[in-house]
C-alpha beads as a LAMMPS data file, in Angstrom:
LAMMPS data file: protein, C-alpha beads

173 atoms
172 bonds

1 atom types
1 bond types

-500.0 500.0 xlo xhi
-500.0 500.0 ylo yhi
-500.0 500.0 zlo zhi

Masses

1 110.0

Atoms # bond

1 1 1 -2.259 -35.556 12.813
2 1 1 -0.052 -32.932 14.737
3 1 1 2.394 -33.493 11.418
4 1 1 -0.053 -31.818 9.392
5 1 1 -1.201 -29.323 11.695
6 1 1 2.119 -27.879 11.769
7 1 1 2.011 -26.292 8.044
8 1 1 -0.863 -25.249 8.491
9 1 1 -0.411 -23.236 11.650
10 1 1 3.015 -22.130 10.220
11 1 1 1.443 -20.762 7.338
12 1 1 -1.644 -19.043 9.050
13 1 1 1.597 -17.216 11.188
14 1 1 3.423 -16.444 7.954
15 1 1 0.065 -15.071 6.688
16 1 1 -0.764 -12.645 9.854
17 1 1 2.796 -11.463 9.503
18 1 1 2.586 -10.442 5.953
19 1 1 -0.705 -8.636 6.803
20 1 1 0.952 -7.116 10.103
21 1 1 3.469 -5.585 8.012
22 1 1 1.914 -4.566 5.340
23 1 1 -0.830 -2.757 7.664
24 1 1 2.586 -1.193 9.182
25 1 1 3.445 -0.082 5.897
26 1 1 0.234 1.766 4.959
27 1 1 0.508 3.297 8.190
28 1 1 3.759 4.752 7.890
29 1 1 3.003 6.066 4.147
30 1 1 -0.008 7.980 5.384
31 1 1 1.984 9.331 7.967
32 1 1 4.875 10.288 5.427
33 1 1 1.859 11.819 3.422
34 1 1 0.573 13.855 6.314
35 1 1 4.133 14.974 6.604
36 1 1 4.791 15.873 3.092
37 1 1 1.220 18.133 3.144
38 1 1 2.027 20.066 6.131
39 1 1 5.776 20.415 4.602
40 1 1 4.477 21.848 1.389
41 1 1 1.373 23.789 3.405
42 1 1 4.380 25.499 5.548
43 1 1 6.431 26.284 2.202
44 1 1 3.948 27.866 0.241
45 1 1 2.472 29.693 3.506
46 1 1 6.263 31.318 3.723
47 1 1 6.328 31.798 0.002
48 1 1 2.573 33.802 0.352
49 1 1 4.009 35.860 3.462
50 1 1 7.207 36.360 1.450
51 1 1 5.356 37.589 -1.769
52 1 1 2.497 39.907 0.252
53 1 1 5.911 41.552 2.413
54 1 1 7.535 43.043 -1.161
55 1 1 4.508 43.878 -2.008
56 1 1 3.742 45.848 0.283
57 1 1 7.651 47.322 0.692
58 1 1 7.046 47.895 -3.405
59 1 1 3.974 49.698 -2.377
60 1 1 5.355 52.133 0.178
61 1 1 8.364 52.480 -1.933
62 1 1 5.757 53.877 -5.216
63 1 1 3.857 55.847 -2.590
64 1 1 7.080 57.507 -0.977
65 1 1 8.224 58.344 -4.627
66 1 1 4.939 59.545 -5.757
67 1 1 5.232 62.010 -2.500
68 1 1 8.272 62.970 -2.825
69 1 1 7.800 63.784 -6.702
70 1 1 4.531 65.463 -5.628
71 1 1 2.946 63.051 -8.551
72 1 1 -0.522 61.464 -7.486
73 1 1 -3.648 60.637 -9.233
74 1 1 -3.993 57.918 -12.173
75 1 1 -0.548 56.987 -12.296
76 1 1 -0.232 56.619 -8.910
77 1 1 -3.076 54.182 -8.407
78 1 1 -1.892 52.793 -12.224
79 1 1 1.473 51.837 -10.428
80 1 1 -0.346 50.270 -7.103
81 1 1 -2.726 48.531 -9.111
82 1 1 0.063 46.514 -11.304
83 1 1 2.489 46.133 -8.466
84 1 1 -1.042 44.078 -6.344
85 1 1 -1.883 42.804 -9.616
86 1 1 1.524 40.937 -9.865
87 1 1 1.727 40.480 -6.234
88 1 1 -1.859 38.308 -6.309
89 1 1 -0.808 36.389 -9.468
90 1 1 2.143 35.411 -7.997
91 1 1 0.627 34.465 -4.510
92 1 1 -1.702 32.688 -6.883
93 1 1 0.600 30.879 -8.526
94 1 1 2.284 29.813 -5.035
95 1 1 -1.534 28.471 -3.903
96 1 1 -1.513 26.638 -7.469
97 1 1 1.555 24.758 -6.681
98 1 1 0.773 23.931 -3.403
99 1 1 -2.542 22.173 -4.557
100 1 1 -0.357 20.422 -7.177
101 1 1 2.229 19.311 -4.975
102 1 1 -0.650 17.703 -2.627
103 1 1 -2.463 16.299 -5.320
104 1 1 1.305 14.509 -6.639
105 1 1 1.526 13.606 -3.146
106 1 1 -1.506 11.702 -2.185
107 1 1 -0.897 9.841 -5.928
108 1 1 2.402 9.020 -4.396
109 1 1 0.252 7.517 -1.459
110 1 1 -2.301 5.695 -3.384
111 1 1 0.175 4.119 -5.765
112 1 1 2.630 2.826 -2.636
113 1 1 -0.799 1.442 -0.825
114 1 1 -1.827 -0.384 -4.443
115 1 1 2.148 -1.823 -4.103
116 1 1 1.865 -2.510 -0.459
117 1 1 -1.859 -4.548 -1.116
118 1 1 -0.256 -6.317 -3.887
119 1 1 2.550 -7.304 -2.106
120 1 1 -0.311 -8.604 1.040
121 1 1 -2.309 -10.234 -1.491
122 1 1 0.742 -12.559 -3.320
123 1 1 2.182 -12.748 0.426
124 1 1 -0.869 -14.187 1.992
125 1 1 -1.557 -16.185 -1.621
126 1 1 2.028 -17.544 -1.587
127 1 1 2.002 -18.411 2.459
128 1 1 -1.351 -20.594 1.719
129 1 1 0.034 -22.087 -1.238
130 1 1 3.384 -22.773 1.095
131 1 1 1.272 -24.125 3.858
132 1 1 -1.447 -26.255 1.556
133 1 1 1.772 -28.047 -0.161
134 1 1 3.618 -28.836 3.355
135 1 1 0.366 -30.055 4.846
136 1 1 -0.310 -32.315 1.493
137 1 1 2.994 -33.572 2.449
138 1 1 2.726 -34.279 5.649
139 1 1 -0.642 -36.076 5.215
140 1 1 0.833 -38.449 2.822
141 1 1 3.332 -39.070 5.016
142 1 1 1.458 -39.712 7.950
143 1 1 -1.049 -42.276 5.974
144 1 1 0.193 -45.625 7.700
145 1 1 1.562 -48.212 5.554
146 1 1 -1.281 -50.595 4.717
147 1 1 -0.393 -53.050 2.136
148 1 1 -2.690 -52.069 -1.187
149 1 1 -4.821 -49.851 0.861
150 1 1 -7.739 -48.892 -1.096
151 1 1 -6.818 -51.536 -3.909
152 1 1 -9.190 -54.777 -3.747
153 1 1 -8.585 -57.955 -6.274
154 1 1 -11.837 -59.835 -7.270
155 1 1 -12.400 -62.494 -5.312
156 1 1 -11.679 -66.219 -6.473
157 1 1 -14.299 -69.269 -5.630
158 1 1 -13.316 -72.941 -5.903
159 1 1 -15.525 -75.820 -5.832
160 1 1 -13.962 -77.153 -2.065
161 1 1 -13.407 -73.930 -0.604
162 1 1 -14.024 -70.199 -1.120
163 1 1 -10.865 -67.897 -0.973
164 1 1 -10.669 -64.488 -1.537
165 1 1 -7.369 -63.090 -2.511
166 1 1 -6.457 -59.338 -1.491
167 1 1 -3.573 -58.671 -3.019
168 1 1 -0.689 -61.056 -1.670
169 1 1 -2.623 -61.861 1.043
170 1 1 -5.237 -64.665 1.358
171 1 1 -8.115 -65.211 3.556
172 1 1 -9.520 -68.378 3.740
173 1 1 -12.929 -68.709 4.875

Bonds

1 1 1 2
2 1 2 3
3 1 3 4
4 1 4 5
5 1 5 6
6 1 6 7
7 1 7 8
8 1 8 9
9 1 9 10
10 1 10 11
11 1 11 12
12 1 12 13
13 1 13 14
14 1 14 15
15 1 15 16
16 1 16 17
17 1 17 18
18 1 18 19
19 1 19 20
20 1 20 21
21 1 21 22
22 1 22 23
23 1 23 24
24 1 24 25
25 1 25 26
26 1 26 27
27 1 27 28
28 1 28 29
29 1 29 30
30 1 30 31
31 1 31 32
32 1 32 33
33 1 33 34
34 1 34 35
35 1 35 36
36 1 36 37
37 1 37 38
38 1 38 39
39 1 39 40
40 1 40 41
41 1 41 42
42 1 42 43
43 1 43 44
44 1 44 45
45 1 45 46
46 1 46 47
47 1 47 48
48 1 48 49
49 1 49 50
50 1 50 51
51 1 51 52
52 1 52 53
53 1 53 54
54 1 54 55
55 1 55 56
56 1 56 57
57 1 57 58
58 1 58 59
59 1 59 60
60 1 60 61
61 1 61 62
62 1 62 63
63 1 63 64
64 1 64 65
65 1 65 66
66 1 66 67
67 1 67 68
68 1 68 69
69 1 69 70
70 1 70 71
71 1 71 72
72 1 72 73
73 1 73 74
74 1 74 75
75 1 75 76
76 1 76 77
77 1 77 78
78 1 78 79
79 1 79 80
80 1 80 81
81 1 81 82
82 1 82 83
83 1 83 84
84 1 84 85
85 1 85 86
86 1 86 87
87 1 87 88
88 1 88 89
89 1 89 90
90 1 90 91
91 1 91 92
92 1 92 93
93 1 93 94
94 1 94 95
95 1 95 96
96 1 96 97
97 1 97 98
98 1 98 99
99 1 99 100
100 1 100 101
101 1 101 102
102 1 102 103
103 1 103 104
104 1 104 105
105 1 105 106
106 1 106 107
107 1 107 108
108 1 108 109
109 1 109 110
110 1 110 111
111 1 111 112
112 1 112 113
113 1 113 114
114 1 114 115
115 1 115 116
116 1 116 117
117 1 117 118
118 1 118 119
119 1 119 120
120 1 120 121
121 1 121 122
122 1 122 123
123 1 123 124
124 1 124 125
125 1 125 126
126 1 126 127
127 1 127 128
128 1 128 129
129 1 129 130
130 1 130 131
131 1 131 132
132 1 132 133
133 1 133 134
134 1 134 135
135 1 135 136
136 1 136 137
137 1 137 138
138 1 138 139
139 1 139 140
140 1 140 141
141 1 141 142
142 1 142 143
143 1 143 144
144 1 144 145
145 1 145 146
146 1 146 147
147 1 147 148
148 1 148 149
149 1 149 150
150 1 150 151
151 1 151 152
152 1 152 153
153 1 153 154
154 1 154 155
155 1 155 156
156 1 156 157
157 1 157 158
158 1 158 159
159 1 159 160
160 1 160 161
161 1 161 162
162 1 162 163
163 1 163 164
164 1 164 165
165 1 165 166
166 1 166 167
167 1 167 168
168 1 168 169
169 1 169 170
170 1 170 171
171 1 171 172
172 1 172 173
């Protein structure tokens, strides 16, 4: 019985493995995940810094002109409002793509964990199949040799003496 035993165990091992590496799989794509989020986080928090710094350099630059030229009033504030106008679309913008970018990302994630579980499931499926068809195997081999086993012949009566015939073999009673 050990003979059949064998596939069986063999293909229980090749099963835990395929799980074992496929749970080291997800594991390492949510951890490239977590490291692609904080990447993009830290790019578009230097973009935003960037973006608010000319802004504000733009801003002291219109204010410095505007004292210099002794101009103030509406077009003053006109020329601060548009140059924080664009400066908040484009920091906008910049928070826009960073949502993006995480929502592509996590896709990424979920499509390489729907690969990695189909890749368990026909693993596991295959080292079953694998271990079912070496344990068939080995049970037929390891059914002893018994001459017409589970194959009877009718039994023959004669007048002087019964006999029953199994197979090539007869008993005589």
């Amino acid at each position: 019985m050990c003979a059949v035993a064998v596939p069986i165990i063999m293909a229980v091992m090749s099963a835990a493995a395929t799980v074992y590496g496929a749970n080291q799989q997800k594991h390492a794509t949510e951890e490239a995940l977590k490291l692609q989020q904080k990447q993009t986080d830290e790019a578009a928090s230097a973009q935003t810094e960037d973006r608010v710094r000319v802004a504000r350099e733009q801003r002291a630059a219109a204010r410095a002109a505007s004292a210099e030229s002794g101009l103030s009033g509406n077009s003053t504030n006109a020329i601060l409002s548009d140059i924080a106008m664009h400066s908040g679309r484009d920091v906008s913008r910049i928070e826009k793509n960073r949502e993006n970018g995480q929502i592509e990302n996590r896709q990424q994630a979920r499509s390489r964990s729907a690969e990695i579980n189909s890749q368990l499931i026909s693993g596991v499926v295959g080292a079953a199949a694998s271990g079912t068809s070496a344990a068939m195997h080995a049970y037929r081999d390891y059914i002893p040799e018994i001459p017409d086993a589970g194959q009877y012949a009718k039994p023959t009566f004669s007048l002087d003496r019964p006999t029953f015939t199994v197979s090539k073999y007869v008993i005589e009673g």
